[in-house]
C-alpha positions in Angstrom: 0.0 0.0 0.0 2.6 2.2 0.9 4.3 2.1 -2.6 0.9 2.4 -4.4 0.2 5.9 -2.2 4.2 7.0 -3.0 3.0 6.3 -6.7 0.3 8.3 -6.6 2.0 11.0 -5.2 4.5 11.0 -8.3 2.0 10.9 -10.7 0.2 13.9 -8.8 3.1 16.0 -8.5 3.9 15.2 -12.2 0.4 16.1 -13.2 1.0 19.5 -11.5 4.1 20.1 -12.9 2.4 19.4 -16.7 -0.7 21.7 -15.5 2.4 24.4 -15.3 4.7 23.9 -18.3 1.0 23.9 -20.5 -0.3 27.3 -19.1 3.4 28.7 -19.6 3.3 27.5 -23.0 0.0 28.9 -23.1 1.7 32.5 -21.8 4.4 32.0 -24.6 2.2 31.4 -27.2 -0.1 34.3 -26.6 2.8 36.3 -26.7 4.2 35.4 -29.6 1.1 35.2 -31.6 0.7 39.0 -30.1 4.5 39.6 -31.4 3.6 37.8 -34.6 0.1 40.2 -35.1 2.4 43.5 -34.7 5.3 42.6 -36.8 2.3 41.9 -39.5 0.9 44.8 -39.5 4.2 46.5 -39.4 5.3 44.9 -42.9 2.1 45.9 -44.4 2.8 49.5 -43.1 6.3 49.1 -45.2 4.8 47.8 -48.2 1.9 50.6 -48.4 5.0 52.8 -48.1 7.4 50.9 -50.3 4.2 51.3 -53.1 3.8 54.8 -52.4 7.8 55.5 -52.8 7.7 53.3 -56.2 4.6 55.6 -57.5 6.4 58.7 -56.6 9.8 56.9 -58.1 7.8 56.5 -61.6 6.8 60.0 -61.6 9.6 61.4 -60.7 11.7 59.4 -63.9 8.7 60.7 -66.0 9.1 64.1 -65.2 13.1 64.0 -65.4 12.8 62.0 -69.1 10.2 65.3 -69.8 12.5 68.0 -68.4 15.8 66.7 -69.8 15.4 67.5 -73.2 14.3 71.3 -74.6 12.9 69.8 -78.2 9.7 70.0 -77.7 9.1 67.4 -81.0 10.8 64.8 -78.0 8.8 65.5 -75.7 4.9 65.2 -77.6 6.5 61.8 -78.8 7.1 60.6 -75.7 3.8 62.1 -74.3 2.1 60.3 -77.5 3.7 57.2 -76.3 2.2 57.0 -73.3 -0.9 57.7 -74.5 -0.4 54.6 -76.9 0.1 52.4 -73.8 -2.6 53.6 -71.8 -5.0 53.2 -74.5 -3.6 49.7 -74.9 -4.0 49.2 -71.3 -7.6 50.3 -71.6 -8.1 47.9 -74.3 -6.6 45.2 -72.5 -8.8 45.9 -69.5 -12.0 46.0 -71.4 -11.4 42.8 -73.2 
């Protein structure tokens, strides 16, 4: 009997010990989901900016290609194509 009740005691003080490594794993996962959740968000923060920064890039190499050159002839071709590729955008977006 006495080796029964000494097993029973193991298993209970095991059981406890499992009852605390789960709800610390619990903790630890809750905080690193919580970690997980801001770092998320923080990327798409840096992509909405890393979009905004490409858009302005674009416009900026347009309006650089526009100003480098005084012949005005240059500068409606290049205008016209753009227009080309935006109808042709258009059309490929209507199809």
């Amino acid at each position: 009997m006495l080796m029964a009740t000494k097993n029973l005691e193991i298993l209970e003080l095991n059981v406890e010990k499992l009852k605390t490594l789960v709800f610390d794993l619990r903790k630890e996962n809750s905080s690193i989901s919580h970690d997980l959740e801001k770092k998320e968000n923080q990327i798409s923060i840096y992509k909405k900016e890393l979009n905004e920064y490409k858009i302005k890039y674009e416009s900026l190499k347009i309006a650089e290609s526009l100003q480098g050159n005084n012949d005005k002839t240059f500068t409606k071709a290049k205008l016209n194509n753009m227009i080309k590729e935006i109808d042709k955008c258009i059309m490929n977006l209507s199809t």
